[in-house]
KOLDOZA-826195 format. One record per residue (C-alpha): residue in one letter; x, y, z. Coordinates in pm, whole numbers, plus 32768, in hexadecimal, padded with zeros to 4 digits. Each point is the difference from the previous one (the first is absolute). Layout:
! residues N
<pt A,<X,Y,Z>>
...
This chain:
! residues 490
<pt X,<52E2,A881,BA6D>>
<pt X,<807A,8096,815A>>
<pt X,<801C,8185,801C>>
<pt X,<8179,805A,7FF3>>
<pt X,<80BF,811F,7F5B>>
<pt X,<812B,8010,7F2A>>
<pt X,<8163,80E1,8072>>
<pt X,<810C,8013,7F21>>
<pt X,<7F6E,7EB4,7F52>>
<pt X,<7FFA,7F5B,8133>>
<pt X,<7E99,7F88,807C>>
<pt X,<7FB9,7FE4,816B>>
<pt X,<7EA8,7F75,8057>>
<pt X,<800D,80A5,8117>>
<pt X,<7FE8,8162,7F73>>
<pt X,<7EB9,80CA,802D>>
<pt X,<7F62,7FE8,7E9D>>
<pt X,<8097,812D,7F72>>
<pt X,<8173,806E,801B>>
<pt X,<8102,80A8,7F0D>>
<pt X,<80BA,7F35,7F0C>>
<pt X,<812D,8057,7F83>>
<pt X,<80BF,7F83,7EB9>>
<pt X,<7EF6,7EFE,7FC6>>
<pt X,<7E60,7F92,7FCC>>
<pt X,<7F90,7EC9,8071>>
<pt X,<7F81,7F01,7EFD>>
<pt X,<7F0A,7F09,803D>>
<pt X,<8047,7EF6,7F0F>>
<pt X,<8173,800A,8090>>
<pt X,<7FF9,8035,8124>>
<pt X,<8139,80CF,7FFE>>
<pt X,<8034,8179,7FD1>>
<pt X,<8036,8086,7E91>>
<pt X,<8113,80DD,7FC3>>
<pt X,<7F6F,8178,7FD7>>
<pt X,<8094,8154,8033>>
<pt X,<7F1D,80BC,80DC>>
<pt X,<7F73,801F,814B>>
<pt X,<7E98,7F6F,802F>>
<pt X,<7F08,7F6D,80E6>>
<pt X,<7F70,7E96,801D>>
<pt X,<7EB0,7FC9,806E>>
<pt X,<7F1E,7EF9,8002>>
<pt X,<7F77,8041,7EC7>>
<pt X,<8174,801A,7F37>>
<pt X,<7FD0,817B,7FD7>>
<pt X,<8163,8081,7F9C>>
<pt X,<7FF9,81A1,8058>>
<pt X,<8138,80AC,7F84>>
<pt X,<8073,8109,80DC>>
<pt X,<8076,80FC,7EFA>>
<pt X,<80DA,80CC,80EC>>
<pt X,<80C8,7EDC,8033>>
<pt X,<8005,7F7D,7EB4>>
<pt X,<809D,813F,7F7B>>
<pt X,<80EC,8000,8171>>
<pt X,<8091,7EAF,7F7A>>
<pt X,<8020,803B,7E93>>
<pt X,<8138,8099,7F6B>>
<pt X,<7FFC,815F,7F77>>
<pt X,<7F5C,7FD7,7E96>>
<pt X,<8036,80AE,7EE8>>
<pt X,<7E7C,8061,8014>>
<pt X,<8040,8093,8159>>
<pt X,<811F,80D5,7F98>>
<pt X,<7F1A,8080,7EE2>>
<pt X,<7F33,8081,8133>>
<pt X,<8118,8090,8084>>
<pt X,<809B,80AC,7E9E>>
<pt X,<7EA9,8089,7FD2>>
<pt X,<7FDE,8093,8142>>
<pt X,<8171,8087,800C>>
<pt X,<7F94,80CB,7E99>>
<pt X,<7EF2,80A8,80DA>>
<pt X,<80F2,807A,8106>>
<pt X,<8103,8060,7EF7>>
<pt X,<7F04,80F1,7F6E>>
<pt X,<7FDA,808F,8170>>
<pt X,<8171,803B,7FFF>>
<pt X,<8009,80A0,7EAA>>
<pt X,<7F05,810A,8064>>
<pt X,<8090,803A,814A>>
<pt X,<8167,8067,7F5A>>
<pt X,<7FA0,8087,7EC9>>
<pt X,<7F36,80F2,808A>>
<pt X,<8124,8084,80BC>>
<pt X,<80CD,8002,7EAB>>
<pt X,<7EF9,80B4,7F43>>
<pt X,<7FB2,8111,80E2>>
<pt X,<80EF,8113,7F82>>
<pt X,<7FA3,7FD5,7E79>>
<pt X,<7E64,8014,808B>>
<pt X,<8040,80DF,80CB>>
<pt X,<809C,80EE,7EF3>>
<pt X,<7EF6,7FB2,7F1F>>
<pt X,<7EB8,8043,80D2>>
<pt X,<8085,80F3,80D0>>
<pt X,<8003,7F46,8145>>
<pt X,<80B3,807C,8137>>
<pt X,<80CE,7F31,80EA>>
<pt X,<7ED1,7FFD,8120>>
<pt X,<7EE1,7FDE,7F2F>>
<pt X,<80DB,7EF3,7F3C>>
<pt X,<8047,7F46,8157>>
<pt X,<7E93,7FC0,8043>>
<pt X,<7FF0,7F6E,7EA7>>
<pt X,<80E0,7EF6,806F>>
<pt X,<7F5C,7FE5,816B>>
<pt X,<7E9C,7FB5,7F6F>>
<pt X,<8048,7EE4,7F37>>
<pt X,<808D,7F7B,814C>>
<pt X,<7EA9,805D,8079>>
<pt X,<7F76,7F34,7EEC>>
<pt X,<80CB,7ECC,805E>>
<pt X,<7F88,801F,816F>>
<pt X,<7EA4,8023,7F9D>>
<pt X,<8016,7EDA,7EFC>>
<pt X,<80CA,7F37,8117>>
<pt X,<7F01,801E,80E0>>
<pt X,<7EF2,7FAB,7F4C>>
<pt X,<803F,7F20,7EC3>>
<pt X,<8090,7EEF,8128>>
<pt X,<7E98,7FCA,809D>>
<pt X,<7F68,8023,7EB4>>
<pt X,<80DB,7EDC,7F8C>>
<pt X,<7F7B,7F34,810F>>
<pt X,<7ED3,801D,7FC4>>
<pt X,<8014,7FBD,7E6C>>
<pt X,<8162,7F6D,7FB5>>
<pt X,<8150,8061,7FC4>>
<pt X,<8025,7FE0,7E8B>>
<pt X,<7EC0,80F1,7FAC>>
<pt X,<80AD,80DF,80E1>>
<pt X,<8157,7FF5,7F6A>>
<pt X,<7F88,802E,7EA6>>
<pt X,<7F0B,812A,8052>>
<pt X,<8109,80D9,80B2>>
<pt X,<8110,7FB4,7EEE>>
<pt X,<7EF0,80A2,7F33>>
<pt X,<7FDF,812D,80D8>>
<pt X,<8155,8046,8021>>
<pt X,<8052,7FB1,7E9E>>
<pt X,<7EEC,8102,7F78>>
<pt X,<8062,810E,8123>>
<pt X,<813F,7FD4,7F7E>>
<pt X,<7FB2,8048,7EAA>>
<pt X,<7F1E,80FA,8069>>
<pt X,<815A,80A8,80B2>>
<pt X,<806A,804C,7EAA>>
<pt X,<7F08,80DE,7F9E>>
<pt X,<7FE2,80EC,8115>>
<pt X,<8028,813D,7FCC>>
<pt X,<7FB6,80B6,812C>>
<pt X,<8027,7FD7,81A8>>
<pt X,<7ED5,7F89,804A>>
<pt X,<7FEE,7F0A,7EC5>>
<pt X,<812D,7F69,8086>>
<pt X,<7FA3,8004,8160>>
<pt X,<7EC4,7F0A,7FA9>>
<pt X,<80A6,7F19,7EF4>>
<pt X,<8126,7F8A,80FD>>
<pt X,<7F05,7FD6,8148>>
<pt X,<7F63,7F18,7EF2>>
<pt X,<8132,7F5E,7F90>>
<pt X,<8077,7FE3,81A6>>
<pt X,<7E81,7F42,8036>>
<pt X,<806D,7EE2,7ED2>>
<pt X,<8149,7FDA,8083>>
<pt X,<7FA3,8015,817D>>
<pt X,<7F05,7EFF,7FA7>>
<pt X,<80F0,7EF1,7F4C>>
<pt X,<80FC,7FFE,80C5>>
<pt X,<7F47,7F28,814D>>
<pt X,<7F74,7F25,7F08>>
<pt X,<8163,7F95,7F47>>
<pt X,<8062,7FD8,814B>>
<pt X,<7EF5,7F57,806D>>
<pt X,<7FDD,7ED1,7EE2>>
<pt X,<8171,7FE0,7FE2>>
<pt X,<8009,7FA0,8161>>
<pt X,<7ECD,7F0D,7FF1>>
<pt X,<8074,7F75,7EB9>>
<pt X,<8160,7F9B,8096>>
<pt X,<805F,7EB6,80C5>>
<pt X,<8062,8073,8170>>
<pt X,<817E,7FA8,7FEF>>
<pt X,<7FE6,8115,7EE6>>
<pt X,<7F02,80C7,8046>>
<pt X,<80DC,812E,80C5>>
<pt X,<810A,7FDC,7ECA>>
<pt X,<7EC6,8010,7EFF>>
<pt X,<7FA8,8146,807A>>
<pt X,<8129,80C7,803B>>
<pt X,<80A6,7F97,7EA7>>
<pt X,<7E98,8079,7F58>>
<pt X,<801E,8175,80B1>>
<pt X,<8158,800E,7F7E>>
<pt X,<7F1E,804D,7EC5>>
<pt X,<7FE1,8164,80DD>>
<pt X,<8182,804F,801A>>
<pt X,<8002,7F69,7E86>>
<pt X,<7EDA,80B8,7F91>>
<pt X,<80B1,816D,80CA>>
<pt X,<8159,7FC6,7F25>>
<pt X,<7F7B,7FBE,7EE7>>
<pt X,<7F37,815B,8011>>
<pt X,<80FE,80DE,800F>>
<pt X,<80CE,7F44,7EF0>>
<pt X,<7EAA,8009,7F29>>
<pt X,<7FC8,81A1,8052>>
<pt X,<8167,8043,7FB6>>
<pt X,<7FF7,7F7B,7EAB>>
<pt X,<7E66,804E,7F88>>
<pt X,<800D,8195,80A2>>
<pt X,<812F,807A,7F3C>>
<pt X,<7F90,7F8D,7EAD>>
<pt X,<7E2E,7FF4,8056>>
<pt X,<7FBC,80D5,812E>>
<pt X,<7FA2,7FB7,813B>>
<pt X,<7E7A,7F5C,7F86>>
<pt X,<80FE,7EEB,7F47>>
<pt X,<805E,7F59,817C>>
<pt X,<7E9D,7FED,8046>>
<pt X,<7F8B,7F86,7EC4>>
<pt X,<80E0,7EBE,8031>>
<pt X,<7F7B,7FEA,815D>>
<pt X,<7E9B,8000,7FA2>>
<pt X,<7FFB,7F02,7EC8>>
<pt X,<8110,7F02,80C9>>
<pt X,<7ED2,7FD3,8101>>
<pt X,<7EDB,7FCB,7F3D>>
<pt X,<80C8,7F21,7F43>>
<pt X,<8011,7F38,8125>>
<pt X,<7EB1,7FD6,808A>>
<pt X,<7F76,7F88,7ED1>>
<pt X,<8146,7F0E,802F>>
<pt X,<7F93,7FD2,8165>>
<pt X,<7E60,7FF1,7F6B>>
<pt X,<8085,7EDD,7F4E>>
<pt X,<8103,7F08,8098>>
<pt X,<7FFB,8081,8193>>
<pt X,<7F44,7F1F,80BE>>
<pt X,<7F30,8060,8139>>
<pt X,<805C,7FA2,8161>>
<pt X,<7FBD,7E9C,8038>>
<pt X,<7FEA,8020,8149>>
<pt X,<7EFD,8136,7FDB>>
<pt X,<7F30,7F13,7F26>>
<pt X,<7FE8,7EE7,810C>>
<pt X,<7F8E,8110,810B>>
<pt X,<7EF9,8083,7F37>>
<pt X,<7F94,7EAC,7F92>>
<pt X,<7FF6,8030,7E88>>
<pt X,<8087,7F7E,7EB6>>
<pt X,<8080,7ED8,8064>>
<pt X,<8080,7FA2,7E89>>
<pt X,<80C9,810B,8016>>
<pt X,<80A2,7FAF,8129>>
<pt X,<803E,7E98,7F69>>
<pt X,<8080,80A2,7EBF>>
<pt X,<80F8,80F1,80D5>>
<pt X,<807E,7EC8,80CC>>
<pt X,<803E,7F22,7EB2>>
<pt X,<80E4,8125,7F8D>>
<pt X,<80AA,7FE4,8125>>
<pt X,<8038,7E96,7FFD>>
<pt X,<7F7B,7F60,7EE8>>
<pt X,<800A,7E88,8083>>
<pt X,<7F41,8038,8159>>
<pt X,<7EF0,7F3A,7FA6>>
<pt X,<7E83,8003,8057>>
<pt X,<7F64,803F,8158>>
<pt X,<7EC0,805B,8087>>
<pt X,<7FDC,813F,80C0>>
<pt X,<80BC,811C,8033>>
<pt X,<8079,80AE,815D>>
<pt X,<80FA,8110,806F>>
<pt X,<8013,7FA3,817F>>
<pt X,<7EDE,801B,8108>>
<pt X,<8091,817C,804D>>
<pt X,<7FD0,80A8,7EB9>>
<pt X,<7E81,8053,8018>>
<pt X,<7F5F,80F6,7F35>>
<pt X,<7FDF,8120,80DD>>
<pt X,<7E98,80DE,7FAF>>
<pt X,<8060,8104,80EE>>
<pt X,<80A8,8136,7F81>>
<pt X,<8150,7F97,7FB5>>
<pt X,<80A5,8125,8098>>
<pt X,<7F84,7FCF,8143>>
<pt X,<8051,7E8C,7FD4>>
<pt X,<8176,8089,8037>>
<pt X,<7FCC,8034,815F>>
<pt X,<7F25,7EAD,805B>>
<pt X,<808A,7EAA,806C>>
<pt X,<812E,80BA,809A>>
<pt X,<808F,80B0,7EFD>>
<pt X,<8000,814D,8070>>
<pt X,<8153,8016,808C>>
<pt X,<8093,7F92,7EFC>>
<pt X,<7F4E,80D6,7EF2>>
<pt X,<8042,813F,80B6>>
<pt X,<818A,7F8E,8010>>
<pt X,<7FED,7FA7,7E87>>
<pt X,<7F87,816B,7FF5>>
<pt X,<80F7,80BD,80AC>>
<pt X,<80F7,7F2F,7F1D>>
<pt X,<7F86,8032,7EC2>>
<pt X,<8002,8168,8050>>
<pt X,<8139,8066,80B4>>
<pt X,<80C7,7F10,7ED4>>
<pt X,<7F3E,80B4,7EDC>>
<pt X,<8009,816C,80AC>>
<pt X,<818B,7F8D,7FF1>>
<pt X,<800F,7F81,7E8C>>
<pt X,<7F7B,8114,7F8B>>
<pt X,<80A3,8111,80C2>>
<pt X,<8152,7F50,7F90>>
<pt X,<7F52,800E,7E97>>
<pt X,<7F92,815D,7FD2>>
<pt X,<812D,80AC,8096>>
<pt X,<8140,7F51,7FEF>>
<pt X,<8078,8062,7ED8>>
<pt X,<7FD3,815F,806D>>
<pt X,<80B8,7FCA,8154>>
<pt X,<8102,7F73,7F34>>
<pt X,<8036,8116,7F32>>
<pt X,<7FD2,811E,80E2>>
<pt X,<8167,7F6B,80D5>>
<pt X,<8094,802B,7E82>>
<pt X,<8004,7ED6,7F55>>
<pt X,<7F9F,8020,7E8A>>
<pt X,<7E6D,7F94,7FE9>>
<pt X,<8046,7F1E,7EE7>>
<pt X,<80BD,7F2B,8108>>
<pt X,<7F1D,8050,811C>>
<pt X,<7EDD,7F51,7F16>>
<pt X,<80D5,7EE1,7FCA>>
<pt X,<8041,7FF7,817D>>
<pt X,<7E98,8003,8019>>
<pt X,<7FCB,7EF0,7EF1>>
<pt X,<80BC,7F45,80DF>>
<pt X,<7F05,7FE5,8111>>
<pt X,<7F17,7F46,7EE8>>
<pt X,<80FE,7F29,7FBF>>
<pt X,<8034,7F95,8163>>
<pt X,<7E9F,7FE7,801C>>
<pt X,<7FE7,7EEC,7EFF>>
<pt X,<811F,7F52,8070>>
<pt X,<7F97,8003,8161>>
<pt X,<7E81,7F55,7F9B>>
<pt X,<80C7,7F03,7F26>>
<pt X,<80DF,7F9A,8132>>
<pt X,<7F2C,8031,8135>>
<pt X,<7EF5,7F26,7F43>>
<pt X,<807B,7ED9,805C>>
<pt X,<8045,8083,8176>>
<pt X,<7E92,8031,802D>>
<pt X,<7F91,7EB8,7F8E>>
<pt X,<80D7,7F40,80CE>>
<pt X,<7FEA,80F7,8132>>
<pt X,<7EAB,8045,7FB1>>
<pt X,<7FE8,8102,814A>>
<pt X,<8005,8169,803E>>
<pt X,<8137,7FEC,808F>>
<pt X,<8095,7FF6,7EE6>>
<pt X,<7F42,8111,7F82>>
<pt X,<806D,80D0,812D>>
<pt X,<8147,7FC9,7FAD>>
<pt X,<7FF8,806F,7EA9>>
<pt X,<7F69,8151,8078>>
<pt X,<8112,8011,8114>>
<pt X,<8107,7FDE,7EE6>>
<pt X,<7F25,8119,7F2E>>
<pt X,<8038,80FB,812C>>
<pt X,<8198,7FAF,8023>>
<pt X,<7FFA,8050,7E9F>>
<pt X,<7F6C,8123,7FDF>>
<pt X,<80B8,8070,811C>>
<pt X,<8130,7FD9,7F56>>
<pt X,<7F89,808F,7EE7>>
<pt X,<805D,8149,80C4>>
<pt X,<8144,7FBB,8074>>
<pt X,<807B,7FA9,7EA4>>
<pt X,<8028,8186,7F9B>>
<pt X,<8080,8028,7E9A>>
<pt X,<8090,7EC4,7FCF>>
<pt X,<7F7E,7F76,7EFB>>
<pt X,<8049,7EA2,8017>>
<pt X,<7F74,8012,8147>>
<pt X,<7EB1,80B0,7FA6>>
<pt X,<7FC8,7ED8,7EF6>>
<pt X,<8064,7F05,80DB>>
<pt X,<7F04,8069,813C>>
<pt X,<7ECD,805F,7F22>>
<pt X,<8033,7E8F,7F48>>
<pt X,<7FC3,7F97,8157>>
<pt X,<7F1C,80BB,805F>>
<pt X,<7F26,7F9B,7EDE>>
<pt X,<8041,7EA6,8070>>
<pt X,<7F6F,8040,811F>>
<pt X,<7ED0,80EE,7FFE>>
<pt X,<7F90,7F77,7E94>>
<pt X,<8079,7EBA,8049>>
<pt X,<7F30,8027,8164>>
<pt X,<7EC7,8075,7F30>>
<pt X,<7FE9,7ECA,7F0C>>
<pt X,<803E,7F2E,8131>>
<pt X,<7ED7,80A5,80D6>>
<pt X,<7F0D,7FCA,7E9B>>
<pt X,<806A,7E78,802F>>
<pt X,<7FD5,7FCD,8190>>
<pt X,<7E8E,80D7,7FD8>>
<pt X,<7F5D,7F22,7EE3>>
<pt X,<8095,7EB6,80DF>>
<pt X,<7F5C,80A8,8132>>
<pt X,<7EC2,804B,7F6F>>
<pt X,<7EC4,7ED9,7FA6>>
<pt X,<7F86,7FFC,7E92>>
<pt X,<7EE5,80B7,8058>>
<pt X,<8095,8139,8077>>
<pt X,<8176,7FD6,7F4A>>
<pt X,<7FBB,811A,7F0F>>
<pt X,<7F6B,80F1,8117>>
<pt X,<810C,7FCE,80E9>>
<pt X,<812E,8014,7EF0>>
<pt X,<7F2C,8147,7F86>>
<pt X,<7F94,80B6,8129>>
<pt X,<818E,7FAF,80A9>>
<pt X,<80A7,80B6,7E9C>>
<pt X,<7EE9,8128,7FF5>>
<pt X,<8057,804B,815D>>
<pt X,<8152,8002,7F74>>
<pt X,<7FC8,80DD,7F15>>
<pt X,<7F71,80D3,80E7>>
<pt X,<81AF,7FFF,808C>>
<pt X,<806C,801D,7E75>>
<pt X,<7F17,8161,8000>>
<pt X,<809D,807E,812E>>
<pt X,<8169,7F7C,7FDF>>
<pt X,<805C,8114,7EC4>>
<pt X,<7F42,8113,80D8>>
<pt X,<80EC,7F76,8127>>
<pt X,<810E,8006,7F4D>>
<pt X,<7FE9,8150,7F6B>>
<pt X,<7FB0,80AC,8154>>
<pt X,<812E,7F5A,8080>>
<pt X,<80EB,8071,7EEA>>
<pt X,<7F5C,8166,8027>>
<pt X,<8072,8026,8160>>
<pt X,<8140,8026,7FA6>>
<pt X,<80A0,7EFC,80BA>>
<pt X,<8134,7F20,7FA9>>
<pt X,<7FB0,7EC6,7EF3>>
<pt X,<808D,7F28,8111>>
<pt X,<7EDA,8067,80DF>>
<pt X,<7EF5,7FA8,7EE6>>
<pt X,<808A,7EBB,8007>>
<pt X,<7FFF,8000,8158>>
<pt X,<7E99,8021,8013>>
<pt X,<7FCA,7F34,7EC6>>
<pt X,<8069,7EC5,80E6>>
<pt X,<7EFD,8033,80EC>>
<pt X,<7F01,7F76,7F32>>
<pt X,<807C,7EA6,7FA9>>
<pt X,<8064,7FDA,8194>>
<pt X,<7EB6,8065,8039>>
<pt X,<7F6F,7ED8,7F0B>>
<pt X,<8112,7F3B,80AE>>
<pt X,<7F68,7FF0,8130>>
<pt X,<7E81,7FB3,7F68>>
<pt X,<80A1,7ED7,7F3C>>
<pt X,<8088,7F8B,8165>>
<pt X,<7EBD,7FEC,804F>>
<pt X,<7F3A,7F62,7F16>>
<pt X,<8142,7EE3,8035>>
<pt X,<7F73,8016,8144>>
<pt X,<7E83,7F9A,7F9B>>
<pt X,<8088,7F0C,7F17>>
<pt X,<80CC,7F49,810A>>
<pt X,<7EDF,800B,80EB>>
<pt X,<7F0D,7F77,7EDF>>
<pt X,<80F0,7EDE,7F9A>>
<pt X,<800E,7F7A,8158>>
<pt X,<7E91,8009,8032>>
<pt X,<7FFD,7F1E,7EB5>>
<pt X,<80EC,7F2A,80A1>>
<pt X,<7F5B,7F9F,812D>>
<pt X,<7EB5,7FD9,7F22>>
């Protein structure tokens, strides 16, 4: 029999001995090309190699993959939860231990601390050893530093327990990110991701509606109770039905029956094959993934992705800690200035829902730029709108829209930009230098409003951020341009 190659069932003795094949294996009895639903490579010796990225690009979203994606969403929830509830429990401890406004405020910025620490280094160690083991080990830690939260009874008791609970729920959150994006198909894979951090905005109402009802009738220790069991609940859920990165296993070269068991969940009828690939560029890296961030050209882009990540979450959080106040202090009542506020959440959520979509079909940082361009006008505005209330809910909607909505899309365009081998370190080292900005945006914030200057100037400044991230998304649009038509002339 001749050399020749199969393409798209077609065979053409011509062909160098091995080429891609797509939508069908040849069969040598026949002759002819048998129906199949993946992408593989003929050789000479009828070796059929499924390449799994591929496969899942092609398949339709499964149920199994948005198990991946519910599971993963719970995580970020819980990181939402904290965040808010600790703002809603604050006078009640306060009372109770004795705790002054300062000393109280550095309470809140360690566990931030925490979550840059466990950013920065839960995402190498997850490339190294997997995503699930990862996932499940910091929804420990935060779960037991939450319960732990309870219990204080002093300062520097406190102090510890939530820098422990920040390092579990730093540590999750690149990892959620991380397998949601590698378990998605590409057409979904920006939509996968945003819709799962709207588990964050979910996870942030749901706190305060949680510590209004469990403080008045338990105490304060009631709010973190519920936010210490809900977790370890889940990662002996996640122990026993999340699956690990298929795309991690394939890298590292192990357990290939579990791959083949993850793949039959996600379509059961793909038949049998013979080896396993995720594309000739996803190579296990032994380096030390951090530095890996700045090989093969990717330092441009990662330092962009930086000043991004922080100038967005210095923003988010600034607009978190203090709006309500600012609200207030120009004399509207503060139970309508925290539904104001609540209203940047909102936005937030609605904005990953419908920009989802945007990204996967744009699939560019222009877009992204855009979105931060829109977070700036907002804010602006924000300022102008004085006491009117319908205006104030109407601009920090937006806004939410915008800077959260901005966030969720950054998480999706990283993981894309990012190999298997250095996804989780690049999602985690991009949000732990943005947590670095979520540290310094309350202190920001509060210097500002100490000055004594008008609100509208606060927001003023407050827009400088997101222009600033503006202009870094521009560029990484840039690099991407530049990269796509080097790929096109290859």
């Amino acid at each position: 029999m001749p050399p020749f190659a199969l393409y798209s069932g077609i065979a053409d003795p011509s062909s160098t001995p091995t080429l891609t094949l797509r939508h069908g294996v040849y069969s040598p009895a026949s002759n002819l090309p048998c129906p199949a639903s993946w992408y593989i490579y003929a050789t000479l010796r009828q070796t059929a190699v499924l390449d799994v990225r591929q496969f899942i690009d092609e398949q339709p979203f499964s149920r199994y993959q948005l198990l991946v994606a519910v599971m993963c969403g719970a995580l970020v929830f819980m990181d939402g939860y904290d965040a808010q509830a600790m703002g809603f429990v604050g006078p009640a401890l306060r009372a109770q231990l004795h705790i002054g406004l300062v000393p109280f405020g550095r309470v809140v910025s360690i566990g931030l601390v925490g979550m840059m620490v466990g950013a920065l280094g839960c995402g190498p160690i997850a490339d190294r050893i997997g995503r699930k083991p990862v996932l499940v080990g910091c929804s420990l830690v935060f779960g037991i530093g939450t319960l732990l939260t309870a219990a204080a009874t002093s300062l520097d008791i406190l102090f510890i327990y939530r820098f422990i609970t920040g390092l579990g729920l730093g540590g999750a959150m690149p990892n959620a990110i991380a397998l949601t994006s590698e378990y998605a198909p590409r057409k979904y894979r920006a939509t996968a991701v945003m819709t799962m951090f709207t588990g964050f905005s979910i996870g942030a109402a749901a706190g305060g509606l949680v510590a209004a009802r469990l403080i008045s009738r338990w105490g304060w220790q009631s709010v973190f109770i519920v936010g210490g069991v809900l977790p370890l609940i889940m990662a002996f859920v996640a122990l026993a039905l999340l699956p690990e990165s298929i795309r991690f296993l394939l890298v590292r070269g192990r357990d290939r029956e579990r791959v083949v068991h993850y793949l039959s969940r996600i379509a059961p009828n793909h038949g049998a094959f013979d080896e396993l690939t995720v594309g000739a560029e996803e190579q296990p890296s032994r380096a030390f993934a951090v530095t890996q961030l700045f090989t093969d050209r990717r330092a441009s882009m990662t330092l962009l992705l930086w000043v991004m990540f922080f100038m967005n979450l210095l923003d988010l959080y600034f607009i978190n800690s203090w709006l309500p106040t600012v609200i207030n202090d120009i004399g509207i009542r503060v139970e309508t200035a925290i539904i104001i506020t609540t209203m940047f959440q909102v936005g937030g959520a609605v904005g990953a829902l419908l920009l989802g979509r945007f990204f996967d079909r744009e699939g560019s940082f222009k877009f992204l730029a855009a979105t931060y361009l829109g977070a700036a006008a907002t804010i602006f505005l924000i300022g102008e709108a004085g006491v009117s209330v319908p205006l104030l809910t109407l601009t920090v909607f937006a806004a939410g829209i915008g800077v959260i909505g901005g966030q969720t899309g950054s998480n999706a365009l990283t993981a894309e930009f990012y190999p298997t081998a250095i996804r989780s370190t690049g999602v985690g080292w991009a949000l732990g230098i943005g947590r670095i900005g979520s540290i310094i945006g309350p202190t920001l914030g509060g210097t500002l409003l100490a000055m004594g200057g008008q609100t509208r100037h606060v927001f003023w400044a407050a827009a400088i951020p997101p222009l600033i991230a503006t202009v870094a998304a521009l560029g990484a649009a840039f690099i991407q341009k530049g990269r796509r038509n080097e790929n096109r002339h290859l």
